[in-house]
N, C-alpha and C positions, 0 to 999 in steps of 0.2 A: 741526798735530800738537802736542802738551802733551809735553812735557818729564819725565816722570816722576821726575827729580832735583832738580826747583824746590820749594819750600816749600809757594808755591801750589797745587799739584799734590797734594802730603801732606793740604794743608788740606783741599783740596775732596774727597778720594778718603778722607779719613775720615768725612764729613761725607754721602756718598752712600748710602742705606740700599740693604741686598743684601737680596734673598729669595731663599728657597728653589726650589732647579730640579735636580729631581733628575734628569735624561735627559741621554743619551748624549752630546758631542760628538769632534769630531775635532781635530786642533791637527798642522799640519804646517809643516816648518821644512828647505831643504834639501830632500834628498829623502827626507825623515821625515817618515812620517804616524802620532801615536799617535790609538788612541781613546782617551775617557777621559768619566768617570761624573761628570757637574757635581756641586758642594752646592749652591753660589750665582752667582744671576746679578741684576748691578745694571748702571744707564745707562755703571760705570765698568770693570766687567770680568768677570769669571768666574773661579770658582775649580773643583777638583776632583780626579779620584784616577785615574793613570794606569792602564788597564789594557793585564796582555799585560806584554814587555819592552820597557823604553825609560826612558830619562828626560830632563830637560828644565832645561840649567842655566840657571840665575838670567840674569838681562839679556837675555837667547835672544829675537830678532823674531821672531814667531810668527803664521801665520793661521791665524785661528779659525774654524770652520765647526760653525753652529747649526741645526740643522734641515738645511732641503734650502734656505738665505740664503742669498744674496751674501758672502763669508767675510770677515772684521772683523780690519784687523791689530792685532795687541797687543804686548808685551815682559815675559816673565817676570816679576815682580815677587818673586814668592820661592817658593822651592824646598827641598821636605822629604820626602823619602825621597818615596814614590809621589805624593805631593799637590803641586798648585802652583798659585798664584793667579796672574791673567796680567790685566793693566792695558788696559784699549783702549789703543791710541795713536791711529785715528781717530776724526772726529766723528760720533758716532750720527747726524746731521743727514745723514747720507750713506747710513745704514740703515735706515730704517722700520720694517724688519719687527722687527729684533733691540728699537728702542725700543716698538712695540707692543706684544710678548711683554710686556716689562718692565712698560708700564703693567698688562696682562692679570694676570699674577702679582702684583704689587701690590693690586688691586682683589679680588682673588680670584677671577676668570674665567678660571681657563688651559682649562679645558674649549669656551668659546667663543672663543678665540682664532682668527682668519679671519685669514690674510695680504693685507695691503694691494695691491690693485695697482698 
């Protein structure tokens, strides 16, 4: 798990290019479940806009669920009125599908994206 308080962690996590993914996800914490309207998804996190009531303070351990994935844990990383960007804290090495998407949207194939099995 990466530390999102190390330097290293700032270095690499600015240094990750994000694309655009504009579809729904979900993000539950406790027994909160919000949906919410992705902008960007990269190998290093997601960001987006909550919809509905709810919100999602800063540092907050979070799983993530992308599609119909295996749900990816993360930690808020910052929080601003309805929008929040949220950090993985696991290794994509553990999600395929979520790194596949990412290559697909990079290349600009999200239309052929096939989930691995």
């Amino acid at each position: 798990m990466l530390d999102i308080r190390s330097e290293r962690a700032a270095a690499n996590r600015r240094s990750i290019p994000r694309f655009i993914f504009t579809e729904s996800f979900k993000v539950s914490f406790g027994s909160t479940v919000l949906r919410m309207d992705a902008y960007n998804l990269s190998v290093g996190g997601i960001s987006g806009s909550i919809l509905g009531i709810g919100n999602v303070p800063e540092k907050m351990t979070v799983e993530v669920y992308i599609r119909n994935f295996r749900p990816v844990m993360g930690r808020v990383r910052w929080a601003r009125g309805r929008e929040i960007g949220i950090t993985f804290t696991e290794d994509l090495a553990n999600h395929p599908q979520i790194r596949a998407l990412v290559k697909c949207i990079e290349s600009g194939d999200v239309g052929g994206f096939e989930t691995p099995l």
